[in-house]
Structures are given as C-alpha cells and as structure tokens.
N, C-alpha and C positions, 0 to 999 in steps of 0.2 A: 376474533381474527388476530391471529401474531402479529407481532413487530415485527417491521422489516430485519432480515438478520434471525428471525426465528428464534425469538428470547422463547420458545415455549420449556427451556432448563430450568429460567430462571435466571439464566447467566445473560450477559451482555454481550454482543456479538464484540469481540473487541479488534480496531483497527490498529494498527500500526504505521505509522507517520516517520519516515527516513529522510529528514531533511538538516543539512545545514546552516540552512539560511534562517534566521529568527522569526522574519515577517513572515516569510512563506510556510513554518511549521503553523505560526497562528492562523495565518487566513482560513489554513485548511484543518485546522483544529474545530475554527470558528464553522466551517461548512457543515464538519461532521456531527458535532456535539447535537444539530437540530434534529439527527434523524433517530426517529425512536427505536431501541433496546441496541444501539451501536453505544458502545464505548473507546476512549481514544489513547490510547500510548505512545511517547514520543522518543525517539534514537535521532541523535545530532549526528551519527555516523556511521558508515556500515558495518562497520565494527561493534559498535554499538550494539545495531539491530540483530546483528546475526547472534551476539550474547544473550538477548532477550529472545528472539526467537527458540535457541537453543536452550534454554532455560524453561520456556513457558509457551512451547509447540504448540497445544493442542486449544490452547485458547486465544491465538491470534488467527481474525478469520480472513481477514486481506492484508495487503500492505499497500501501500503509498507511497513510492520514493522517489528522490532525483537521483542525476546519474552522476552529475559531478559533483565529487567531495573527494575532502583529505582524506590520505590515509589508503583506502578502498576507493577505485567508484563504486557505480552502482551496476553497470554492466560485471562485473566482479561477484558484485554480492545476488545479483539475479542466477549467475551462471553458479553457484556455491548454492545455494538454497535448489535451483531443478535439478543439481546430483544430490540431493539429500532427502532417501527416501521419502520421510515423515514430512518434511516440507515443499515436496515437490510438488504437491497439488494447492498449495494455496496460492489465492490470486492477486496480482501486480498488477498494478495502476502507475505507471510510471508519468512524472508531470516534472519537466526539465527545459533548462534555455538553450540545449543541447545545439546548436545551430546547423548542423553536419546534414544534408540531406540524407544520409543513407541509414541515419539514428534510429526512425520507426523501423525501418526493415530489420535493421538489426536485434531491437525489441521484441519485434515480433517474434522471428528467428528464435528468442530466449524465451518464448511459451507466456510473454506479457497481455492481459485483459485488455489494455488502454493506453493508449501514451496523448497527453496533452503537450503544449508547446508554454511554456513563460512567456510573456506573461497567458495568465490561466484565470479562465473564467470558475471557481470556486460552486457555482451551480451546476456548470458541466459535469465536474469532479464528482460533486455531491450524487449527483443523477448516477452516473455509472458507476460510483461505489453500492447506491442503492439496487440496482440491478443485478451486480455481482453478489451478493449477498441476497437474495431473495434468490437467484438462480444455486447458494450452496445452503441450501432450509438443507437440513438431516431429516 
C-alpha cells in the first residue's frame, strides 16, 4: 500500500509551508513531518515561496500558507501561482488570523483546498493536507 502522497517514485510528496510567523512554521512542520512519504520545505515569505516554487515546480505537491506578510500577501501570491500555467493546479491550504469575514470567500474565489482560522488546530491541517494529497496519487 503507498504512502499517503503516493511515494510509489521513491520521491517524497513535498509540502511547502508560506509562513512568517516562527511558531506557526513549526507547529505545522511539527503536524506534517508525522505523515508518511510527505516531506517539508519552508518560505518565511511570498516572495520566497514563489522563488522556490519557480525553481523546483514539479516537486512541490501542496502549499500551506498565511495571507498576511511582508512584502507580498498571500492573496497576491495565490492569485500569481492560478495564472501560472505549470502551477496552477497545485493545492492551497490556506491557515491565517485573517479576521475579515469575507476572507474565506475570497479564498475560495482564488481556487483554495482549505482555509483554517488562527489560531489552528495542526490535526485539522494535518487531516486535510492528508486528503489533498491522496486525492493528487499520479
């Protein structure tokens, strides 16, 4: 039976983690590391992320990010990534303290998997990163 994330490559399903907060990269490092053949890469900013994703496309299989940060938000770098052919299909888990009621719709609107609220239960996350990744097996 595969690994969630369908290691059947050999490769590690790898997630990508967009956060700038310190604590909240770990917790959710700490969520992810548990699930088998996922692997975890971390971007302090969207700027960041978007360098490594353009860089290393084909092997980030989800993302994870907040929306507020320096520099970029993250509504920025969702809306930059769904015009971008090659990464327009990969899936966003968005988990933020965004407090705006109209933030999830807006989310969604940008082709987002998830949106959690901060604080953030790290088992919810876990759960629907697992789901997402067992729904893109090749």
């Amino acid at each position: 039976m595969p690994a969630v994330g369908g290691e059947v490559t050999g490769h590690p399903a790898t997630v990508l983690i967009v956060e700038d907060s310190e604590n909240s990269r770990a917790m959710l490092e700490m969520a992810f590391l548990g699930v088998p053949g996922v692997s975890v890469r971390m971007a302090s900013s969207a700027v960041e992320a978007l360098r490594i994703l353009h860089g290393t496309s084909d092997e980030i299989r989800a993302i994870v990010t907040d929306l507020n940060m320096p520099r970029m938000d993250g509504f920025e770098m969702i809306r930059r990534i769904r015009e971008d052919r090659e990464l327009a299909g990969t899936p966003i888990i968005v988990v933020s303290a965004d407090t705006d009621p109209a933030t999830p719709e807006r989310v969604a609107q940008l082709g987002v998997s998830a949106f959690f609220s901060k604080p953030f239960s790290p088992a919810k996350v876990r759960r629907k990163l697992e789901q997402i990744l067992d729904g893109t097996k090749e």
